[in-house]
C-alpha positions as YAML, in Angstrom:
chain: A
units: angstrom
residues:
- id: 1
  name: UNK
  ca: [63.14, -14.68, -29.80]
- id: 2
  name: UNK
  ca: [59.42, -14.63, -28.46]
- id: 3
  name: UNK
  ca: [58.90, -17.62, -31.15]
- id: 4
  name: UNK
  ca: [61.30, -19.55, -29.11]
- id: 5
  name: UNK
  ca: [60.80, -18.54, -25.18]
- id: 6
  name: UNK
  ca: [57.02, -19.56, -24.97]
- id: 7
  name: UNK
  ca: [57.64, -23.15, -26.17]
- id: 8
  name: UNK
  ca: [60.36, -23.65, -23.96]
- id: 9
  name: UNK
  ca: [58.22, -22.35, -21.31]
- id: 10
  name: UNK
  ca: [55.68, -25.23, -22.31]
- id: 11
  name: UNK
  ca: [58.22, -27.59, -23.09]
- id: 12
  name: UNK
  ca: [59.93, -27.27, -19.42]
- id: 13
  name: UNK
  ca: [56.41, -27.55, -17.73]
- id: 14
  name: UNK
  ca: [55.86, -30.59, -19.71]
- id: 15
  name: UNK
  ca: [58.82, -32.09, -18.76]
- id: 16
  name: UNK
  ca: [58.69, -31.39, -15.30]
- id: 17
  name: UNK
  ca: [55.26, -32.82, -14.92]
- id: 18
  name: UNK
  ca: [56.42, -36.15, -16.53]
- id: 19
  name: UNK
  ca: [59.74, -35.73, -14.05]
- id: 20
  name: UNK
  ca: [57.20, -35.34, -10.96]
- id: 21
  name: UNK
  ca: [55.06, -38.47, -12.84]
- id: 22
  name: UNK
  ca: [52.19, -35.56, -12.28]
- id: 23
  name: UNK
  ca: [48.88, -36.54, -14.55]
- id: 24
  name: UNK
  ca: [49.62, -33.38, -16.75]
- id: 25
  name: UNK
  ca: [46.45, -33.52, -18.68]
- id: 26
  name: UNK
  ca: [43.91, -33.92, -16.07]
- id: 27
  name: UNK
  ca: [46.07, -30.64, -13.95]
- id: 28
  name: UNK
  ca: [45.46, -29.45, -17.31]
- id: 29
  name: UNK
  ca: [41.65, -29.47, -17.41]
- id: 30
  name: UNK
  ca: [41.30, -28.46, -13.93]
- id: 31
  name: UNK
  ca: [42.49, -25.06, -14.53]
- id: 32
  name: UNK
  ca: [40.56, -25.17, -17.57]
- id: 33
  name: UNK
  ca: [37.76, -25.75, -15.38]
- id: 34
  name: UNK
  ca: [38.76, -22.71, -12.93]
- id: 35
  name: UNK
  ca: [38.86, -20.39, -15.85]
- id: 36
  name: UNK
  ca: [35.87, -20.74, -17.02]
- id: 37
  name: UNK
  ca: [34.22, -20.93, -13.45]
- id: 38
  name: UNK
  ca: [36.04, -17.34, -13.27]
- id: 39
  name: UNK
  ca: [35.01, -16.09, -16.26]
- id: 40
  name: UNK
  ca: [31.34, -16.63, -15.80]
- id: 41
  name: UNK
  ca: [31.90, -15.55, -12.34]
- id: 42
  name: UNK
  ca: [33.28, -12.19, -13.53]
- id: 43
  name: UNK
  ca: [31.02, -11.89, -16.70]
- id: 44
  name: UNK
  ca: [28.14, -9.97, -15.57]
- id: 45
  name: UNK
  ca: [30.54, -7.06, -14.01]
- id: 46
  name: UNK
  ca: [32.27, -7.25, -17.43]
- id: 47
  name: UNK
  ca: [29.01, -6.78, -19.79]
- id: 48
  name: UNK
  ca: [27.61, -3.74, -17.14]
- id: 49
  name: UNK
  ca: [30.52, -1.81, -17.62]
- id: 50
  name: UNK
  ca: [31.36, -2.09, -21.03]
- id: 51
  name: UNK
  ca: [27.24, -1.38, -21.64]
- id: 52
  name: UNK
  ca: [27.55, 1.33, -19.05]
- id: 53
  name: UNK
  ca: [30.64, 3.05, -20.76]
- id: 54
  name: UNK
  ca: [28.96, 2.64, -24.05]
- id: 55
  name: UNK
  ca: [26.09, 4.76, -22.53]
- id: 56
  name: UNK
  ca: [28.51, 7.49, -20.95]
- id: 57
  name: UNK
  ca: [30.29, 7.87, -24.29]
- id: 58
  name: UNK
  ca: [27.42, 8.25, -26.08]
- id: 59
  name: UNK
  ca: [25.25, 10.38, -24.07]
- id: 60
  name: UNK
  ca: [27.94, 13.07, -24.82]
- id: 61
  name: UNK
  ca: [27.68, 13.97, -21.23]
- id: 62
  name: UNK
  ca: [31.23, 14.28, -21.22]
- id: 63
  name: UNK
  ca: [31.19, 17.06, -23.61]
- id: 64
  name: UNK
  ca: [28.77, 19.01, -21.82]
- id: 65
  name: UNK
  ca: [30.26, 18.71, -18.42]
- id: 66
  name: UNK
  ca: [33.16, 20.03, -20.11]
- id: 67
  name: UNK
  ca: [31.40, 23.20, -21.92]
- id: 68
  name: UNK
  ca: [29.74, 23.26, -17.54]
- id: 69
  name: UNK
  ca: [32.99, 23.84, -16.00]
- id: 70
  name: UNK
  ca: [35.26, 25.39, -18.69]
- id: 71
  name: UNK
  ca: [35.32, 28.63, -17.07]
- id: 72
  name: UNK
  ca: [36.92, 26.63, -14.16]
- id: 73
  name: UNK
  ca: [39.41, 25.00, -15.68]
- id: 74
  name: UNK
  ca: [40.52, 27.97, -18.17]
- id: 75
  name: UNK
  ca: [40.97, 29.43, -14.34]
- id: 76
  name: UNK
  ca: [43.52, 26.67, -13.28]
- id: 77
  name: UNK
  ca: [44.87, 26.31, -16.44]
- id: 78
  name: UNK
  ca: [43.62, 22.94, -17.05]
- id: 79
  name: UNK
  ca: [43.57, 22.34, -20.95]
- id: 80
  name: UNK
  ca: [39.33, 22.02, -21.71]
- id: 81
  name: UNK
  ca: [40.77, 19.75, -24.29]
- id: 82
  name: UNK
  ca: [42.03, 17.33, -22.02]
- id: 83
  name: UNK
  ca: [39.28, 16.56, -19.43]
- id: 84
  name: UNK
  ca: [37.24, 14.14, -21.40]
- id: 85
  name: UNK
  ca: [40.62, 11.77, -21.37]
- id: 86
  name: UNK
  ca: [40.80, 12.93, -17.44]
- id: 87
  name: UNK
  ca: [37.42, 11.47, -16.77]
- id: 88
  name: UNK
  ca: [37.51, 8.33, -19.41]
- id: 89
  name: UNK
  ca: [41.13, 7.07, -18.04]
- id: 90
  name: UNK
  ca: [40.14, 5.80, -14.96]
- id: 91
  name: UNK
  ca: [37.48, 3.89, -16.28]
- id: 92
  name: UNK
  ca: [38.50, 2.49, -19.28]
- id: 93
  name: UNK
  ca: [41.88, 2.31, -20.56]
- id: 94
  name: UNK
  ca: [40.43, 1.91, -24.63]
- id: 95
  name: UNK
  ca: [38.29, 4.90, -24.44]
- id: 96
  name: UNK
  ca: [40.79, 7.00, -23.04]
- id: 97
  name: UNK
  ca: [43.37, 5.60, -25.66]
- id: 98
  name: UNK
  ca: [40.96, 6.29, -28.08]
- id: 99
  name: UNK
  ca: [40.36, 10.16, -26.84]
- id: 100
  name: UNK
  ca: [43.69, 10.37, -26.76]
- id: 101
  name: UNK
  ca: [44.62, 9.28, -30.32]
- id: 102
  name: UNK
  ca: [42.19, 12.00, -31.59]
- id: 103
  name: UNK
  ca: [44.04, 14.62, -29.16]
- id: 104
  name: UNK
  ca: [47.50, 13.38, -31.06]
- id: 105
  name: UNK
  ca: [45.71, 13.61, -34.51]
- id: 106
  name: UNK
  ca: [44.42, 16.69, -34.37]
- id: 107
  name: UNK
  ca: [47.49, 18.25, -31.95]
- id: 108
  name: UNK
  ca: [50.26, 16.08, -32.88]
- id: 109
  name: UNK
  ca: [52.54, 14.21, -30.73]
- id: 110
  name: UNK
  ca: [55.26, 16.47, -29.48]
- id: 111
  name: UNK
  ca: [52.58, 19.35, -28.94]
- id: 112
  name: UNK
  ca: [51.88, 20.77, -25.64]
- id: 113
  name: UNK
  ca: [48.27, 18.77, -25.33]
- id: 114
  name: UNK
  ca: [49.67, 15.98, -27.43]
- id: 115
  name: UNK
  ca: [52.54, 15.66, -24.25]
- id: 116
  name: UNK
  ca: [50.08, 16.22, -21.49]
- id: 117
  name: UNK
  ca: [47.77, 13.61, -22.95]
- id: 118
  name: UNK
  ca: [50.51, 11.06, -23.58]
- id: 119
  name: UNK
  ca: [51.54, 11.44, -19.80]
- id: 120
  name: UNK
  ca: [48.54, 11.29, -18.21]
- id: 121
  name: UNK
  ca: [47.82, 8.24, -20.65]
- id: 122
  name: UNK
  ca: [51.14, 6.65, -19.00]
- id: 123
  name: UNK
  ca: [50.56, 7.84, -15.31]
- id: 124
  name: UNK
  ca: [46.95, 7.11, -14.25]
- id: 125
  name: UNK
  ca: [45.13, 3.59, -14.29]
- id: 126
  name: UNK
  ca: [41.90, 2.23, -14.80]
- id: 127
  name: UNK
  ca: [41.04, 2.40, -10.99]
- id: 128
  name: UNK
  ca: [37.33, 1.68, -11.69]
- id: 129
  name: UNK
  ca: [37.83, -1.08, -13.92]
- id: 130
  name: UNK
  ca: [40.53, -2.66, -11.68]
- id: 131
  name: UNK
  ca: [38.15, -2.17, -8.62]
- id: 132
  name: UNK
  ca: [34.73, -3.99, -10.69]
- id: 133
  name: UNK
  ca: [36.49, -6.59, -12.24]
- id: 134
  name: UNK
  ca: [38.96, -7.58, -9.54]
- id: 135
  name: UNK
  ca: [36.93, -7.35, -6.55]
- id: 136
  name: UNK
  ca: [33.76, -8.98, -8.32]
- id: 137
  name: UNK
  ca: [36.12, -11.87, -9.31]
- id: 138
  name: UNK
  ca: [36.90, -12.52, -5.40]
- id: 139
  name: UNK
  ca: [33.63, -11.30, -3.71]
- id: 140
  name: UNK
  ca: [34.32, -8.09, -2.29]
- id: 141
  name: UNK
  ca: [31.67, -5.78, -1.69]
- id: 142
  name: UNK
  ca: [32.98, -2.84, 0.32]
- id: 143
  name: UNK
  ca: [35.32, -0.82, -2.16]
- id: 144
  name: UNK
  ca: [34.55, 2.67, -0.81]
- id: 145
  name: UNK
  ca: [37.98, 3.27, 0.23]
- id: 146
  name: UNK
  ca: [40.09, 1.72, -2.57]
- id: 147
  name: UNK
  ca: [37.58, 3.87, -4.52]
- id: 148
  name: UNK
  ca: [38.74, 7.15, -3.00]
- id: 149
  name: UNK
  ca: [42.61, 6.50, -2.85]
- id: 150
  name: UNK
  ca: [42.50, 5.30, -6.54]
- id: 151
  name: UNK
  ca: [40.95, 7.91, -7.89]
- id: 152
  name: UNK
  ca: [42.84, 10.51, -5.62]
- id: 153
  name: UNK
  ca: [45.81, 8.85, -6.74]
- id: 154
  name: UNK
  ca: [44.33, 9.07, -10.53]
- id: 155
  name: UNK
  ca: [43.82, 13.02, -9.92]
- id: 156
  name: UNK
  ca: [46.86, 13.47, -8.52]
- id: 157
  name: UNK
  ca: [48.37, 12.20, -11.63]
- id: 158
  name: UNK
  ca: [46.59, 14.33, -13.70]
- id: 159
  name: UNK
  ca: [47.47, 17.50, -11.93]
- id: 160
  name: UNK
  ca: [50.77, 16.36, -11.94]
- id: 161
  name: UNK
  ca: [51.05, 15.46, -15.56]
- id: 162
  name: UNK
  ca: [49.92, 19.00, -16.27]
- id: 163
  name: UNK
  ca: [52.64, 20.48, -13.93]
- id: 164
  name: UNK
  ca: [55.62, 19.03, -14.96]
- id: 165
  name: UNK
  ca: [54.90, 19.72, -18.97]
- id: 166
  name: UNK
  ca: [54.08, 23.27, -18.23]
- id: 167
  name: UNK
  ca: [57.53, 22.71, -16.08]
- id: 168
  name: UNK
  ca: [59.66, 20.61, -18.50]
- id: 169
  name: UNK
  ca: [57.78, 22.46, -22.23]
...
């Protein structure tokens, strides 16, 4: 069915245009244009972060801030497992699918991490990607606040995810 919607999507807009006697191919080249003016525009922010989540990966600082506070979170009940996908999810949605593809592997699906993990997968977002690439792409500056509520709104999630499978499992 997708074979057939996506033409028909291009075949109406092509029509239309000749309907509205619209100059299709140069409307055409002007969003081509826009892209690309975009996608420089946004290309630094995108080549920092992906270098800067290389380095956080691979400085294995996650694992030691987890082996730092496990005492903590063996006190709220917080799977130690779990935390490096906690921290990865909000900024980057690949590394955390990643992390959590191992967590499946070596727990399985329909086991008490694997469940966590697939909900907090499905309930948090990639607040500081969203933030860098979407406000670099229209100039803003002053994220301090969208910061904070996304990433309260990411914790909350977590917690959350962790309640209601202790709850439901």
């Amino acid at each position: 069915m997708t074979n057939f919607i996506i033409p028909s999507i291009v075949s109406f807009i092509l029509i239309y245009g000749i309907y509205k006697k619209i100059d299709i191919f140069d409307v055409f080249l002007e969003g081509v244009k826009e892209g690309l003016s975009m996608a420089l525009k946004i290309f630094p922010t995108m080549f920092a972060m992906v270098i800067s989540i290389d380095i956080l990966v691979k400085s294995n600082i996650i694992t030691d801030l987890t082996k730092l506070i496990a005492p903590i979170l063996q006190m709220i009940h917080f799977p130690q497992e779990l935390l490096s996908l906690a921290i990865m999810r909000p900024i980057s949605g690949s590394s955390s699918l990643v992390l959590m593809n191992e967590i499946l592997k070596i727990h399985g699906p329909d086991s008490y991490l694997g469940r966590i993990a697939s909900v907090i997968q499905g309930s948090t977002d990639t607040t500081i990607y969203i933030l860098s690439l979407y406000y670099s792409s229209i100039g803003i500056k002053k994220i301090k606040y969208s910061l904070i509520v996304g990433l309260l709104a990411d914790l909350c999630a977590i917690i959350l995810s962790v309640v209601v499978i202790q709850i439901l499992f």
